[in-house]
N, C-alpha and C positions, 0 to 999 in steps of 0.2 A: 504493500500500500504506500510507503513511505516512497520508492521507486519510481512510481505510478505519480506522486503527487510530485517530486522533482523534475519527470521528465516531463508532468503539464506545467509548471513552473518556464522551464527551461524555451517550452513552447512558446508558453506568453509573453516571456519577453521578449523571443527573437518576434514574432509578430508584430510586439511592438514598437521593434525599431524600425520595422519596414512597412509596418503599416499603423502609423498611431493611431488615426482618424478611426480607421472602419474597426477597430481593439475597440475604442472607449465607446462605440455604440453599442457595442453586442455586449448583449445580458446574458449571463450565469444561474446556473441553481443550485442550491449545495440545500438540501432540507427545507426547511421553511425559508431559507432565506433568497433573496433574488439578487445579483449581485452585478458590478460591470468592472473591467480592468482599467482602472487611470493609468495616465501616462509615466507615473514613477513603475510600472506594473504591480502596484498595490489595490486591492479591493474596495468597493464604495459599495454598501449594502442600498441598495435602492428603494425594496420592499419586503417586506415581514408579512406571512400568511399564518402566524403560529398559532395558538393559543394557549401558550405559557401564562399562568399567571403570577412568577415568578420568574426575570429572565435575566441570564448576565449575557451580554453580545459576545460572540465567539472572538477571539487576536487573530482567528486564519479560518477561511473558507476555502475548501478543496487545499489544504495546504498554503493559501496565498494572503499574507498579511492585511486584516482589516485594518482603513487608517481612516474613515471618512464613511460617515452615517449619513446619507442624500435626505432632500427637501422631501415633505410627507413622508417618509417610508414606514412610520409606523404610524401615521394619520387614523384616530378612529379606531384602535385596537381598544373594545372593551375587553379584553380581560384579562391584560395588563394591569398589575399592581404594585408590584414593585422591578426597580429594575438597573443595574448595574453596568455601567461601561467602562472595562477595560483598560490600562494603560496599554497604549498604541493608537486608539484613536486619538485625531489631531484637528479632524474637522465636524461638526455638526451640521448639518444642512438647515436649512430657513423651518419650521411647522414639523420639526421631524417627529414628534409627539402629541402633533396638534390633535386636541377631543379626544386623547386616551380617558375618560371618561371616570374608572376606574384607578389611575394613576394614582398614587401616596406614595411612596418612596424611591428615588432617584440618586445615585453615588454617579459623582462624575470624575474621569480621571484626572491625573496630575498633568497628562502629556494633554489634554486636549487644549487647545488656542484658538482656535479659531470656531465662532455659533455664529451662525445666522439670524434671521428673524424669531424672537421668542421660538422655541421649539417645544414649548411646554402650553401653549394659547390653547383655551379653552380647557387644562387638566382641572375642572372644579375640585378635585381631592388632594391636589398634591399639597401635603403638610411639611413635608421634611426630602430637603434636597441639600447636598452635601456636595465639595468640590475638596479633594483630595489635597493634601499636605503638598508644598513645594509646586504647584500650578502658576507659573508664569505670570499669567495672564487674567484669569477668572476666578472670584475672589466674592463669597458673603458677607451680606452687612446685614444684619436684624432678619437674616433670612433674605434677603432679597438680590437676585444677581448681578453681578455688572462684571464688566469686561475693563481691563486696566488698558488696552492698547489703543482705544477710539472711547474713551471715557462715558461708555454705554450704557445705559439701565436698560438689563435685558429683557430678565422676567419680575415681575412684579406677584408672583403668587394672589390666584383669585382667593384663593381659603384665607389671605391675611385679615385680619379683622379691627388693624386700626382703625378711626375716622378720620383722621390727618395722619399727613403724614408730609415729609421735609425731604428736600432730594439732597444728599451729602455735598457738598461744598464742592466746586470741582467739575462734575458731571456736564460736559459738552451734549448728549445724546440722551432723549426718553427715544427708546428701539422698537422698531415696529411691533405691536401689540404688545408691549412692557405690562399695561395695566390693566388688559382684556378681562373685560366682563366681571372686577373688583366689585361687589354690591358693596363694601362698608364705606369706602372711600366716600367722604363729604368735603373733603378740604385735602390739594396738596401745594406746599408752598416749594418756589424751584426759584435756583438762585442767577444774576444775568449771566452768567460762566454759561447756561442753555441755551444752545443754539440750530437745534432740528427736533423737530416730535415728528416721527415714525408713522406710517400708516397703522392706522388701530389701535394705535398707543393708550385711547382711555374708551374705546369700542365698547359701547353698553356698560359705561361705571353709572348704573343706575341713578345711584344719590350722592355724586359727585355737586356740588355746588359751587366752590370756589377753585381758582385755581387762577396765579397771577403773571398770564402772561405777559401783562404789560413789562414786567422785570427784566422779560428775558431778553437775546439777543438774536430771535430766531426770523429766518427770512421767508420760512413758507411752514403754512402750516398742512400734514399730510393727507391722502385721502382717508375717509374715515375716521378721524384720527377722533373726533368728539361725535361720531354715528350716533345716535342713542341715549343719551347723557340727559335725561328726561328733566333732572331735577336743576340743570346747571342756568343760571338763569340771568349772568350778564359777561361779557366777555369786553375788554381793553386789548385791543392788538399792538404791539409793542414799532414802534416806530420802523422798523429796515424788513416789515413784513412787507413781501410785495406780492406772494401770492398767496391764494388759498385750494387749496385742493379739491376736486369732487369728493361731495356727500360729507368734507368737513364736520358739518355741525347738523348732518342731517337729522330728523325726531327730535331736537332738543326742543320740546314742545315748553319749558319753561321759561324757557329765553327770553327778555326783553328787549333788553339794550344791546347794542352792538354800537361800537367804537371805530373807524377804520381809521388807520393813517392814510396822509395823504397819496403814499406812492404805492400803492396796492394797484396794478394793473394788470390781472387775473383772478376773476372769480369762478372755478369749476364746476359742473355741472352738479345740480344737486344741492349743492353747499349747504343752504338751508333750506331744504323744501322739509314742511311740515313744519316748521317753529311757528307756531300755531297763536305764539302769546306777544309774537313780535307786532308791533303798530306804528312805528316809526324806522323806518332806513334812510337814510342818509349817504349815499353810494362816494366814494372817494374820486377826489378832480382827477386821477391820473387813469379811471378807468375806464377802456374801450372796448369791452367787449363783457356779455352775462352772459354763460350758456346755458343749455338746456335745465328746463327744470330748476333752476338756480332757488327762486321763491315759490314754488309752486305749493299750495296748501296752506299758507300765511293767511289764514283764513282772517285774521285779526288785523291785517296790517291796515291803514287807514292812511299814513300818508309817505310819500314813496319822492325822495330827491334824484335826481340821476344826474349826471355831470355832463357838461357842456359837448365832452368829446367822445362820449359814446356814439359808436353807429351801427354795434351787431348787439341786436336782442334773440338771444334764442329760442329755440322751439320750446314752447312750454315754460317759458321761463316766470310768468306771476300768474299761470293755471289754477284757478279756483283760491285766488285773493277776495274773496269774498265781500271783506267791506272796502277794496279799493273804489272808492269813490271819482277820483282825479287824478287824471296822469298829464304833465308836459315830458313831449319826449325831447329831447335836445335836438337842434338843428342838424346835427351831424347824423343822427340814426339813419341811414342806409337799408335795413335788413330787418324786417319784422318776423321771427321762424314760426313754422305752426304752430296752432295752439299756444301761443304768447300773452295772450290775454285771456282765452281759454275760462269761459265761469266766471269771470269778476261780474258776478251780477248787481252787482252797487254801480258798477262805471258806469255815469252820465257823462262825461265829458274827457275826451283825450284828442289832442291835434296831434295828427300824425304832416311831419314835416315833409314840403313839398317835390323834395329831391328825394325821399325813400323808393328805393326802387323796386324791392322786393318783399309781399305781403302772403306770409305763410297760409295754407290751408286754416282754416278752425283759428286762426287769428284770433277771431273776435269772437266767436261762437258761445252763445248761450250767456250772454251781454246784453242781460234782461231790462237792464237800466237806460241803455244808450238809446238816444233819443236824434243823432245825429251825425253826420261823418261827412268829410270832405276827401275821396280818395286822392292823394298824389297824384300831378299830373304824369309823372314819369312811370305810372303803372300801368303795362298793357296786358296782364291777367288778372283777372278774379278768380285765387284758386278756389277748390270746393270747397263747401262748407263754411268757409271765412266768415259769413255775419248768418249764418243759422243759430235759430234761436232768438236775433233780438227782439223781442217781443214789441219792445217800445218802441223799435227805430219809426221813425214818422218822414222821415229826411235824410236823401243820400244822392249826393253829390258826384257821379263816376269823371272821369277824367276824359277829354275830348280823344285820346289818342289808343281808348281801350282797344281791345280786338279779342277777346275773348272772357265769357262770364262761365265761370266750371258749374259742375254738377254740386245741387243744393246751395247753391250760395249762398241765396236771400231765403232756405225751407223756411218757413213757417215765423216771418217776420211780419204777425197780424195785423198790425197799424199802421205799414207801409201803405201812403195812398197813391201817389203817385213816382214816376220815375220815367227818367230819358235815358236810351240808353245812346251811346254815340255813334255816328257813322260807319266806325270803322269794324265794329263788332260783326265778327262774321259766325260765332257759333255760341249758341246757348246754352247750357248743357240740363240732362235730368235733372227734373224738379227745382229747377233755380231758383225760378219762385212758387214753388207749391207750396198750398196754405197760406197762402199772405191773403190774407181774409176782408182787409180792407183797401187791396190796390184797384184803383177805379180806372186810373189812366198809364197806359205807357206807350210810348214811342219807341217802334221797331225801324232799325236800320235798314236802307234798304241793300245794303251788301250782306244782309244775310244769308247763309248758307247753309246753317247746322241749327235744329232744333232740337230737343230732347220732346219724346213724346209726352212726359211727364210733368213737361217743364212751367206750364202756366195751372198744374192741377189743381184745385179745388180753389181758383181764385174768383171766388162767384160774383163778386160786380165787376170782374172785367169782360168787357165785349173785343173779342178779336178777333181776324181775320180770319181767315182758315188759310190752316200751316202746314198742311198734310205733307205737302209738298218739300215739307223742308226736316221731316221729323229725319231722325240719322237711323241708319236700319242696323 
C-alpha cells in the first residue's frame, strides 16, 4: 500500500510539472472526502460527504499531504459536532463550515495562517473554538477570532451573549460575516484604526442598535453588511465613505435617520429597500446614479432631496414609497428604469425634466394620486404599463415627436378624459387604454399603423372610428 501511494505521489507530481493547469482541476476521492492536487502537489479537500459526528481532518489523502480546506467544503454538515484540524493545514477556505448547524467544538492548528471569509457563518452552537499554542498568525480574545497579519475580526461567534461589545484597539478589518446572525448584540463601539466592514459583517444582528460608524475610517460600506439589522435605527456615515454596497442596510425596518457625507457617489442596489421607518432622505451632492430597488418599500418616506447631478434612476428604485407625496427630479436625470416610481400612491406631483430621455416600463404604474404629467419632449416611446393604474390622472401631456404608445400604458387610468396623441405615432399597442372609463375624446394620428385589438376596451364614452383595419394580427 505504502508503494502504491508513493508511486501515485511520484505520478502527481510529474503531472504537475507538465501539466499544472489540467492537475488543479481534476478532483480526487479518498473516503468521504473529495479532494484536488495544488500546484505545490499538496491536497485541498474540496468536499466532505461524511457523517462523522466527531471528526479530526486526515494530514494525507491517498498518501498526499493535506494543507488547504476549500470554500464551503463542509457547508451545511449537520452532524458535525465537534471537530479538529490538524497541524499541516495552512489555508482555510472563505464559509468552509458555513451552517454546520450542529457545530460546538472547533481546535485549530498552530500551522494554519491563512482563513478566509468567517468559515464558521451561520454555526449557531459553536461555544468553544481554540487556536493552538505558537500560531503565527491567529490569535483569541474573549473568544473571538482575528487574524494578526491584515488586523481582521474574523469570527465573531453567534452563541456570544454580550450586549456590547468594543472592537480591540488596532483592528483595521470587521471580515466578511464576523458578526453573522449575533441576536444579543445591541451596541458595538469600533475604534477610527476601522477601515472596511466585510460583506455580512452584522447580517441579521437582530437587536443591534448602535454602532458608531461615524468614528471610523472606512471608505465603502459592504454588500449586506447591515441586511437585516431590524432594530438599528440611525446611522452617521463617516466622512471618506464614498460608497455603499447593495442591500447594505436592506430590512433595517427601524431606521430613521441617515446621515450621508458629501462624497458618497454610489449607492447599490437595494441599499435600503424596506427601511420602512425612514421619512426623510437627503441624497449626497456628489451622487449620480441610484440603482435598482435602492428605496423600494420606504413605505414611510415622505420627503425625498436628490442632488443636482443625478441623471440614472433605477429600475424600481422608490417602488411602493407609499407616502411619497412630491418629487423634483434634478435637471440632469436622463434615465427613469422600470418600475421607479412603481406604487407611490401618494404622488401628486413630480416634473420629470425635459431632456430625460429614457422612461422605464411600470415607471409610474399604480400612481393612484397623480393627477398630471408632462412627458419629455425627447421621449419617442411609451413603454408598457408606465402610467397603469393612475387612477387620478385627469391630464397628460405626450411629447410632439412620440412614435410609439406600448401595451397597457394608460390600463385603467379612469379619469383620463381627454388626450392627443401626436403625428408621428405609428403603433398603439394592447389595451393602452382599456378601462379609462372617462376618456371622451382622442385624437388618432393619421400615420397610424398598428393597433392592438384591445386597445380602446371598455372605454364607453368614446366614439371611434373603426380600426379593424389597423388591429396587428
Amino acid at each position: 500500500m505504502r508503494k502504491f501511494a508513493a508511486t501515485l505521489m511520484l505520478c502527481v507530481l510529474f503531472l504537475c510539472c507538465i501539466l499544472p493547469g489540467a492537475v488543479a482541476e481534476q478532483s480526487l476521492k479518498a473516503g468521504d472526502y473529495t479532494y484536488i492536487i495544488q500546484h505545490d502537489g499538496t491536497a485541498e479537500i474540496i468536499l466532505y460527504e461524511g457523517t462523522e459526528t466527531s471528526l479530526v481532518i486526515p494530514q494525507e489523502l491517498n498518501g498526499i499531504a493535506v494543507t488547504a480546506i476549500g470554500p464551503s467544503a463542509f457547508q451545511s454538515d449537520d452532524y458535525l459536532e465537534t471537530l479538529e484540524i490538524k497541524d499541516g493545514v495552512v489555508f482555510l477556505g472563505d464559509y468552509a463550515f458555513r451552517r454546520c448547524a450542529n457545530l460546538e467544538k472547533v481546535i485549530l492548528p498552530a500551522t494554519l495562517t491563512e482563513v478566509g471569509m468567517n468559515p464558521f457563518e451561520g454555526c449557531g452552537w459553536l461555544t468553544d473554538l481554540t487556536v493552538a499554542e505558537g500560531n503565527p498568525n491567529l490569535y483569541l480574545n474573549d473568544g473571538v477570532l482575528f487574524s494578526r497579519d491584515d488586523s481582521r475580526l474574523i469570527c465573531y461567534p453567534m452563541t456570544k451573549e454580550y450586549s456590547a461589545y468594543t472592537l480591540p484597539e488596532g483592528i483595521r478589518i470587521i471580515g466578511a460575516s464576523a458578526f453573522y446572525g449575533n441576536e444579543s448584540l445591541t451596541q458595538v463601539v469600533v475604534f477610527n484604526t476601522v477601515r472596511a466592514i466585510g460583506r455580512r459583517a452584522f447580517y441579521q444582528c437582530d437587536n443591534l442598535r448602535y454602532i458608531n460608524l461615524h468614528d471610523t475610517n472606512i471608505s465603502t460600506v459592504g454588500a449586506d453588511a447591515f441586511n437585516g439589522c431590524r432594530k438599528l435605527k440611525s446611522i452617521t456615515f463617516p466622512a471618506k465613505v464614498t460608497s455603499i454596497a447593495e442591500r447594505a442596510f436592506q430590512g433595517c425596518t427601524a431606521l430613521t435617520e441617515l446621515v450621508f457625507p458629501e462624497n458618497i457617489t454610489f449607492i447599490g442596489e437595494m441599499a435600503f429597500r424596506n427601511c420602512e421607518s425612514l421619512t426623510s432622505v437627503r441624497l449626497p451632492v456628489d451622487l449620480t446614479t441610484i440603482g435598482k430597488n435602492t428605496f423600494a418599500g420606504c413605505t414611510n418616506l415622505t420627503e425625498l432631496i436628490l442632488p443636482d447631478e443625478l441623471f440614472y434612476i433605477g429600475g424600481g428604485a422608490f417602488q411602493n414609497c407609499e407616502s411619497l407625496a412630491s418629487v423634483t427630479l434634478p435637471a440632469a436625470v436622463d434615465y427613469i428604469g422600470s418600475e421607479a416610481f412603481d406604487g407611490c400612491i401618494s404622488l401628486t406631483d413630480i416634473s420629470i425634466p425635459d431632456t430625460c430621455s429614457y422612461i422605464g416600463a411600470k415607471a409610474f404604474c399604480r400612481c393612484q394620486s397623480l393627477q398630471s404629467l408632462v412627458i419629455p419632449s425627447w421621449t419617442y416611446s411609451i413603454n408598457p404599463f408606465t402610467f397603469s393604474g393612475c387612477i387620478a390622472l385627469t391630464d397628460i401631456k405626450l411629447p410632439d415627436e412620440l412614435e410609439e404608445i406600448g401595451e397597457s400604458a394608460f390600463f385603467c387610468c379612469y379619469t383620463l378624459k381627454e388626450i392627443v396623441i401626436p403625428n408621428p405615432v405609428e403603433v398603439i399597442g394592447d389595451r393602452a387604454f382599456s378601462n379609462c372609463l372617462a376618456l371622451e375624446s382622442i385624437e388618432l394620428p393619421e400615420e397610424l399603423e398598428n393597433v392592438g385589438a384591445n386597445a380602446f376596451e371598455n372605454c364607453v364614452k368614446l366614439d371611434l372610428p373603426d380600426l379593424s383595419d389597423l388591429y396587428e394580427e
